[in-house]
N, C-alpha and C positions, 0 to 999 in steps of 0.2 A: 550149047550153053557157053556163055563168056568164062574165060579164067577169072575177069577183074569184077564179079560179082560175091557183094559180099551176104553171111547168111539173109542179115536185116532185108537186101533187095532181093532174094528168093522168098523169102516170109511175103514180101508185097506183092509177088508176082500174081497167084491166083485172084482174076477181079470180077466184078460184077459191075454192068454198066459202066466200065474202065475203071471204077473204083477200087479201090483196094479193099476183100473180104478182111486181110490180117488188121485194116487199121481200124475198120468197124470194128471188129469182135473185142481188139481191145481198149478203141472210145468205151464201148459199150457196157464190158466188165469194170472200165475203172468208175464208170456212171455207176452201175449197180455196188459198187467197194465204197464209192460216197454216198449215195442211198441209205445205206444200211448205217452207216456211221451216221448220218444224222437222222436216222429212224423211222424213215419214212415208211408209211404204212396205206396200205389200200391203192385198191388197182387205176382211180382217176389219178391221184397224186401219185404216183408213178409214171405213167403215160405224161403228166405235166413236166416232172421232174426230166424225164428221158427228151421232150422237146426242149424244152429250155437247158439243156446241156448240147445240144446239139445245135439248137441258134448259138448258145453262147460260143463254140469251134467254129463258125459260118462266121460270125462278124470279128471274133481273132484273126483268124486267116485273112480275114478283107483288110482288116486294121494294119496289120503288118507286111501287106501287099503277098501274099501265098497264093496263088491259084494253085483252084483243086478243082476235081472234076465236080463236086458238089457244087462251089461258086458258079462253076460254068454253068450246069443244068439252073441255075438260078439266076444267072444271069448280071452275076458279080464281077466276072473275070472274064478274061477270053483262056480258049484252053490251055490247058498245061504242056509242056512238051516234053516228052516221054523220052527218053534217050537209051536208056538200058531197057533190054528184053533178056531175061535169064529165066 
């Protein structure tokens, strides 16, 4: 493991499909912290909610020129380059 990795790049290292697990879980809980705060209720409007919050991170990322491995698989970006393995 590098010395010059910091926690934040250990948190990202576990992935799936080179993705980061740490930065889904917590897209994904602050999705559900805004959910809840504007009260959303029932299982279609949640599944809506959780798409359209994850388009809306897909075309940030593209807006602001970020490649991730999501744009890749999608075909927004060319891949990311990976520099640190910790």
């Amino acid at each position: 493991m590098s010395t010059d990795c910091t926690t934040l790049d250990r948190l990202r290292g576990p992935k799936i499909l080179d993705m980061s697990i740490f930065d889904w879980v917590t897209s994904l809980a602050a999705a559900a912290l805004v959910g809840w705060l504007f009260g959303i209720t029932g299982g279609a409007h949640w599944v809506l909610f959780i798409l359209a919050w994850i388009l809306f991170g897909v075309v940030t990322h593209y807006a602001f020129g970020v490649k991730t491995m999501l744009g890749y698989y999608l075909g927004l970006n060319t891949k990311p380059l990976r520099n640190k393995h910790c």
